[in-house]
C-alpha positions in Angstrom: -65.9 262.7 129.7 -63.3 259.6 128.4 -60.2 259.6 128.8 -58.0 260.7 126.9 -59.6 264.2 127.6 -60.1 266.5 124.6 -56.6 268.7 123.9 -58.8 271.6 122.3 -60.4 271.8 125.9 -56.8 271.3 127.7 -55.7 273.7 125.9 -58.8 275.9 126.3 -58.6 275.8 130.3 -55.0 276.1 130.4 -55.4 279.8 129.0 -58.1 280.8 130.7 -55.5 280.2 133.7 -53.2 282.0 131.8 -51.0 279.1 131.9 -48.4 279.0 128.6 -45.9 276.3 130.4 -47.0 273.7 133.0 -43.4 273.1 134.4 -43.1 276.9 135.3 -46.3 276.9 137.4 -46.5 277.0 141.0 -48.5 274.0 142.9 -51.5 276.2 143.6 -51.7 276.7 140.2 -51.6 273.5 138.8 -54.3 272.6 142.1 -56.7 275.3 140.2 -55.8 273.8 136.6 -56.5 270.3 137.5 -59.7 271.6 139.9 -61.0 273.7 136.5 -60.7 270.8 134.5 -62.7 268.3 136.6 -65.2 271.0 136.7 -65.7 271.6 133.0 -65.1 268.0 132.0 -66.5 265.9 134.8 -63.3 263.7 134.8 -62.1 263.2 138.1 -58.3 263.6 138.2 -55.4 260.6 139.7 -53.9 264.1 142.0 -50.5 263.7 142.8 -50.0 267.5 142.5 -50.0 268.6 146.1 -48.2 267.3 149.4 -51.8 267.3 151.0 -51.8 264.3 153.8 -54.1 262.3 153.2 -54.5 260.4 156.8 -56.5 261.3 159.8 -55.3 263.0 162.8 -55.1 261.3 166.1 -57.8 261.7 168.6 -55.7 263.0 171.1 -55.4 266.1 169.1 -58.9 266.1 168.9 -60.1 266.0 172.1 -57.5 267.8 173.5 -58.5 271.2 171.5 -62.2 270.3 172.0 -61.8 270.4 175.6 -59.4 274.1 175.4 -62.2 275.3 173.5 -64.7 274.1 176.4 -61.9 276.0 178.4 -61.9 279.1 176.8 -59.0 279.3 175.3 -60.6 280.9 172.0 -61.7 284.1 173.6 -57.9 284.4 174.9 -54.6 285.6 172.6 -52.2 282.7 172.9 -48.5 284.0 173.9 -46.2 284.9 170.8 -43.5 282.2 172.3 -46.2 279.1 172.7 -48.1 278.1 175.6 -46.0 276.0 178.2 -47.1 272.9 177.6 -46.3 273.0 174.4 -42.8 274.1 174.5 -42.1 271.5 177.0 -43.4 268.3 175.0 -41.4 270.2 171.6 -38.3 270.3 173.9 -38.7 266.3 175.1 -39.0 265.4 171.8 -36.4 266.8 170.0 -34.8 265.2 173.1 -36.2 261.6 172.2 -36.2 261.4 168.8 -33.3 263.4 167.6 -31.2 263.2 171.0 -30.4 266.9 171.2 -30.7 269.5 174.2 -32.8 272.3 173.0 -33.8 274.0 176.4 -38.1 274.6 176.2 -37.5 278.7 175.9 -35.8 277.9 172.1 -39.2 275.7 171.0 -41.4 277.6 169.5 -44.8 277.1 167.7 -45.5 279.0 164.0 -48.3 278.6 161.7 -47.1 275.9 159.8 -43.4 275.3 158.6 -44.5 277.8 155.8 -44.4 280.4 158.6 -41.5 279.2 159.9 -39.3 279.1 156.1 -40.5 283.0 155.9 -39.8 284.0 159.7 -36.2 282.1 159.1 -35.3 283.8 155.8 -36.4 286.8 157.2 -34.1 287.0 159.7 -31.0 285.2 159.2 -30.2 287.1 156.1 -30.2 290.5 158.4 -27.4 288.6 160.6 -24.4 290.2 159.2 -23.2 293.1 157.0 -23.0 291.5 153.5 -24.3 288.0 154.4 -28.1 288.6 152.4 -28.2 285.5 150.6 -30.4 282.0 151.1 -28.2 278.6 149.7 -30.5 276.0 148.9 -29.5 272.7 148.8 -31.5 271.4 146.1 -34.1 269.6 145.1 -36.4 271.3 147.2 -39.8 272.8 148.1 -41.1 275.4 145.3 -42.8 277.7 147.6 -39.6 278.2 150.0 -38.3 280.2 147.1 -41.1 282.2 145.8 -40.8 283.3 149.9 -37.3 284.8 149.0 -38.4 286.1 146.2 -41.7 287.7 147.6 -38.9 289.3 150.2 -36.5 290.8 148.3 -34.1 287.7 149.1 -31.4 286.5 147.1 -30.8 282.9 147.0 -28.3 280.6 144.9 -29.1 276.6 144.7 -27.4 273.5 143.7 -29.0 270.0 143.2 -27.6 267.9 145.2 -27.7 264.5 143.8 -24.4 264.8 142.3 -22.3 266.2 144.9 -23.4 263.2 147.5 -20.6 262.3 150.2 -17.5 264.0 150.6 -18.3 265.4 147.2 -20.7 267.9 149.5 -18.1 269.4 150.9 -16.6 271.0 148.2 -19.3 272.2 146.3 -20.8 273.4 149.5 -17.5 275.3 150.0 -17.6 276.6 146.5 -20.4 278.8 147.7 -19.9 279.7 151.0 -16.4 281.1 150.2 -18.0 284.2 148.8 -18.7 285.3 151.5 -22.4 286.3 151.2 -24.6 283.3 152.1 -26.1 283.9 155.4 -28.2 280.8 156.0 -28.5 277.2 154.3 -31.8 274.9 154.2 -32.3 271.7 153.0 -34.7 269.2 153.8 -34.5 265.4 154.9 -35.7 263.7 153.7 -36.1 265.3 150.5 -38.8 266.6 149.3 -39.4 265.7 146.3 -36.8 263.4 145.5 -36.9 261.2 148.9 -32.7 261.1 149.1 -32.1 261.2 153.0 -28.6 262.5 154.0 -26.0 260.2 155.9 -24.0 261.4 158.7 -21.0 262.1 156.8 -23.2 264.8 154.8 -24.2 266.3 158.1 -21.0 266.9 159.0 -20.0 268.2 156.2 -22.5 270.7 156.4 -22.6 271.1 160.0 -18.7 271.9 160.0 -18.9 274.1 157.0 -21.4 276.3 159.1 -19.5 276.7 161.9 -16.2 277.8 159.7 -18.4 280.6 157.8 -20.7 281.1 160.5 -24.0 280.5 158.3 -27.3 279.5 159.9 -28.6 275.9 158.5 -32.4 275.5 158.4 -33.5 272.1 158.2 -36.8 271.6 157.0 -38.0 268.1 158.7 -40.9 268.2 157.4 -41.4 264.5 156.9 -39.7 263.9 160.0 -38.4 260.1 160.7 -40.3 258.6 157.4 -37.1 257.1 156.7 -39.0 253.9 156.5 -36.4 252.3 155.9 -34.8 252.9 159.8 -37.2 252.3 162.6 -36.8 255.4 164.3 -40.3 256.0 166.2 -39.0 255.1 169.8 -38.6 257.5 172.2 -35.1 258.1 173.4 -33.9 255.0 171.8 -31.7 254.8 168.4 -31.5 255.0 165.8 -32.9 258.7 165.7 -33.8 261.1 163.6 -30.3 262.2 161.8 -29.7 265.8 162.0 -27.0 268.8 161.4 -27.6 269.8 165.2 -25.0 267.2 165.9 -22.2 269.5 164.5 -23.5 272.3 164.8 -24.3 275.5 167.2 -26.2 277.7 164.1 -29.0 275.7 163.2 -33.0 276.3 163.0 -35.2 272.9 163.0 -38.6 273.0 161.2 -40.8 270.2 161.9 -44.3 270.6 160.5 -47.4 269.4 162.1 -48.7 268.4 158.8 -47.2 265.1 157.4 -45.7 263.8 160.4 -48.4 264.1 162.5 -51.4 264.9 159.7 -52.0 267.6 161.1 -52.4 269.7 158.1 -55.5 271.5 158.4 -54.8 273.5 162.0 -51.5 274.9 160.6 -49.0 274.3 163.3 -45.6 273.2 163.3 -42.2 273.2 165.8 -40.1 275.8 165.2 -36.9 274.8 167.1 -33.4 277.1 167.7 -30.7 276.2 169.0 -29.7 277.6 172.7 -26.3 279.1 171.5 -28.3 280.7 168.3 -30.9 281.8 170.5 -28.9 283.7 172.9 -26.4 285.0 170.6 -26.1 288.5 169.6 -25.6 290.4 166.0 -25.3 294.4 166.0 -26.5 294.1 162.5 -30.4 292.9 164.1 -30.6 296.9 165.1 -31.2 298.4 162.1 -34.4 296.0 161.8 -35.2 295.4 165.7 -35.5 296.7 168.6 -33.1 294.0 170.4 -30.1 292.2 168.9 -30.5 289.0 170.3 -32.1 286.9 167.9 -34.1 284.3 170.0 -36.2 287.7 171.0 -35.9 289.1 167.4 -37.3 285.9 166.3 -40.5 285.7 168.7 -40.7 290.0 169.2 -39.5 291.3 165.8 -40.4 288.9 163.2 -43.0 286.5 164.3 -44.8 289.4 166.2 -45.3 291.0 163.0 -46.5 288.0 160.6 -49.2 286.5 163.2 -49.2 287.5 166.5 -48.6 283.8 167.3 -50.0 280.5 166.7 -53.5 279.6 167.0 -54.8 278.5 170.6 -56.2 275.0 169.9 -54.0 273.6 167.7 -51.2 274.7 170.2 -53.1 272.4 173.4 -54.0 269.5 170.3 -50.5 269.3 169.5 -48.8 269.7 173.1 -51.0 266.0 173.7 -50.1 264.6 171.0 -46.4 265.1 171.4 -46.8 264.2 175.1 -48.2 260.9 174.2 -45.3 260.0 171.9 -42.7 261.2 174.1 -44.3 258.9 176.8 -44.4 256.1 174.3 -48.1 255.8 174.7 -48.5 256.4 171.0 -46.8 255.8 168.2 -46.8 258.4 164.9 -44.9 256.5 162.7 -47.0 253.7 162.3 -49.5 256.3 161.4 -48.0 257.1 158.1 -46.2 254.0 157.2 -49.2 253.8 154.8 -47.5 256.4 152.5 -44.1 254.1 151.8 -46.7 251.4 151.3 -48.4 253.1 148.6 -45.1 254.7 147.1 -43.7 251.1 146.4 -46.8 249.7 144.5 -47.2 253.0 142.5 -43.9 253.3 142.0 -43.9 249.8 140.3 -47.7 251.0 138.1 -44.9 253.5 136.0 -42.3 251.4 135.9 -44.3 248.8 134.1 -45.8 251.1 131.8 -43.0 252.4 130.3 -41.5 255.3 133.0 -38.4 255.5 134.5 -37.8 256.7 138.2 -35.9 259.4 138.0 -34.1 260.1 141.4 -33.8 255.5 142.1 -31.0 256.1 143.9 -30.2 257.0 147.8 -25.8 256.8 147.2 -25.7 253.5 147.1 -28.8 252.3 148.4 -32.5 251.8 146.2 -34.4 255.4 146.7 -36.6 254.8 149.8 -40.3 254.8 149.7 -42.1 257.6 151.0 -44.6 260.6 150.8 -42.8 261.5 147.2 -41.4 259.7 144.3 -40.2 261.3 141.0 -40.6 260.2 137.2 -40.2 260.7 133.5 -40.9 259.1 130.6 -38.6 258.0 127.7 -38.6 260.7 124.8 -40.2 263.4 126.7 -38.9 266.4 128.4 -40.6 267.1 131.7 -42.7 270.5 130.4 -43.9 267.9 127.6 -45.2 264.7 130.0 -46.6 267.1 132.6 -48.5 268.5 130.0 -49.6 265.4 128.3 -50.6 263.6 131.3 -53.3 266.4 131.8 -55.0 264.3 128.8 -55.1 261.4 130.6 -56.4 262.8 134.1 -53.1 262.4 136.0 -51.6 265.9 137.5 -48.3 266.3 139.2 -45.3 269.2 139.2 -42.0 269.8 137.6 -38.9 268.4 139.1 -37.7 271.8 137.0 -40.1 274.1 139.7 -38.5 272.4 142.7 -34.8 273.6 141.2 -33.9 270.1 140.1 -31.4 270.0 137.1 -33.4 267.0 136.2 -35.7 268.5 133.5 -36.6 265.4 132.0 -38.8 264.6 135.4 -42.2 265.3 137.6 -42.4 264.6 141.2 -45.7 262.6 142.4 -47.2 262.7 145.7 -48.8 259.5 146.9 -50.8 261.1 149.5 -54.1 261.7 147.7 -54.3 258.5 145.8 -56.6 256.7 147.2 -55.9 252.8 147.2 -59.5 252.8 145.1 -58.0 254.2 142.4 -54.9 252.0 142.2 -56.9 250.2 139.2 -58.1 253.5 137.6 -54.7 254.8 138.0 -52.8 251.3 136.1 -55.5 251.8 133.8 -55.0 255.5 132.4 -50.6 254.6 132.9 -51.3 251.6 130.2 -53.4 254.1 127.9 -50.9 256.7 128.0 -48.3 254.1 127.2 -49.8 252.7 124.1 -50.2 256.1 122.9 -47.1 257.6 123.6 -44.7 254.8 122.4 -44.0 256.4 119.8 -41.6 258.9 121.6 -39.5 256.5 122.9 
């Protein structure tokens, strides 16, 4: 079928999917949408929807779970905690890349940072008496949420891009002076509006946690692709920037999937701090058995979601880290590809009438990277989301990812092929030329 595809059969699909506003949707939603719309029409879709990497994994992953397998290692439970190899390499690179001291024992493996968000929020907000509610510094991933929500959490968010520098620190404040916020998360760089914090931000936060004794969990998911900072060297600056500077309470998760494109075996590093590992809350034994929360976290909570990480991945993922810790390989080149793509298809909206809406980094250009955000004059976001279903081109609501930036979508370069650069300027100019109007 042509594009612009039919709004009768839009229309059709989107209430068979019982779909009355695009913005509210959740990704996997939109992912069937777009996926029931090829089918029916036999347009293939531009799919900027999901954060799905779109790179191959490093043979040394490969090999190294083909030859556990030819070990083994499948008929065998792995250990809750990770196997040793694994938490050794986790431990050496948080070493190298972020220059922190996390001791192996506080490295631990989960099924994807997805696991790790639930096994976090889980836990920290049974800390304390009265502390039972999840800050998020926004914008942020949708489904992190929906995890609080699907747990009875309580959470309370703020987007961010107004309250940049020392303004951080009293807005942050505002919050945590009520005394019920038991953990904060944030991710950096941000996902999906690709601001990275400074070190004077984590400070800010890093000192605010330590005066109201809240937990920060920060989500690395898209860990040094800062692209703009070469910071792939092992044990050589610039590294990674990170709240673990300043301070004790903090909970690192670094996902397996972009990073490393590792998506498929679901496995990521799930890395506490040695003084928040050992420390102890009476409140824990209402919940656990122990009330130390390193063994809460692996015994209590983990325990129950998966009985640990899958074997393979765990032995595929131990080389992998081994060979960039000993500087044999180098992951960052890997993905450079997404800021590459990001700055051409960044520059496809802007000449076709679309505005970036998160351009700025304080008072540097946004970076380019795995995510870049947009809106289009005259159009709220709920209405361009919707329209550019028409013309074969998916994405998600700034709105869903608790951005007060209505107005906007977030793309995800990872799936666009470079093939479809010309299909993609193509359809941009079409929608342009019919959509003037609303400018």
């Amino acid at each position: 079928m042509s594009i612009p595809i039919s709004r009768d059969k839009v229309n059709e699909i989107l209430a068979n999917n019982n779909i009355n506003m695009v913005s509210r949707a959740s990704i996997r939603e939109i992912k069937k949408l777009v996926n029931d719309i090829e089918t029916e029409t036999g347009t293939s879709f531009i799919r900027m929807e999901m954060g799905i990497p779109g790179l191959p994994i490093s043979r040394i992953a490969i090999d190294a779970e083909i030859e556990a397998l030819n070990n083994g290692v499948a008929a065998i439970y792995p250990d809750i905690q990770g196997t040793p190899e694994l938490k050794k390499e986790m431990s050496r690179f948080v070493k190298n890349f972020m220059d922190i001291d996390v001791s192996p024992e506080c490295c631990l493996p989960t099924v994807g940072s997805m696991q790790g968000g639930f096994a976090a929020f889980l836990t920290t907000t049974r800390l304390h008496e009265g502390k039972d509610t999840v800050l998020f510094i926004d914008p942020g991933f949708p489904v992190q949420k929906a995890q609080c929500k699907v747990l009875g959490i309580n959470y309370e968010r703020f987007d961010v891009y107004e309250y940049r520098g020392e303004k951080l620190r009293e807005k942050l404040e505002s919050y945590l002076s009520k005394g019920n916020i038991s953990s904060i998360i944030y991710s950096n760089p941000n996902n999906p509006s690709w601001v990275c914090f400074k070190e004077e931000e984590l400070q800010i936060i890093g000192e605010l946690a330590e005066k109201y004794n809240v937990v920060v969990i920060e989500d690395l998911a898209y860990f040094a692709m800062d692209f703009r900072n070469d910071l792939s060297k092992p044990g050589v600056p610039p590294y990674q920037p990170t709240v673990a500077k300043y301070t004790k309470n903090f909970i690192q998760l670094i996902s397996g999937s972009k990073a490393f494109s590792y998506a498929g075996q679901r496995i990521s590093m799930f890395i506490i701090s040695n003084d928040l590992f050992h420390a102890k809350f009476p409140a824990l034994r209402k919940f656990y058995d122990s009330d130390e929360f390193g063994r809460v976290m692996i015994f209590g909570t983990i325990y129950c979601l998966s009985s640990g990480t899958a074997h393979t991945p765990q032995y595929g993922m131990a080389a992998v880290l081994k060979a960039v810790n000993d500087g044999k390989y180098n992951f960052v080149d890997d993905v450079k590809e997404y800021g590459e793509k990001a700055k051409e298809m960044k520059t496809f909206f802007t000449e076709n009438g679309f505005d970036i809406v998160y351009d700025k980094d304080l008072d540097e250009p946004i970076a380019d990277g795995f995510y870049f955000t947009f809106s289009y004059p005259g159009m709220t976001g709920e209405q361009l989301n919707k329209e550019l279903l028409h013309y074969g081109i998916s994405a998600i609501s700034l709105e869903s990812a608790g951005s007060d930036r209505t107005e906007g979508l977030r793309a995800c370069v990872s799936l666009v092929s470079r093939d479809q650069f010309p299909e993609l300027k193509r359809r941009l100019q079409l929608f342009n030329e019919h959509n003037q109007l609303h400018s």
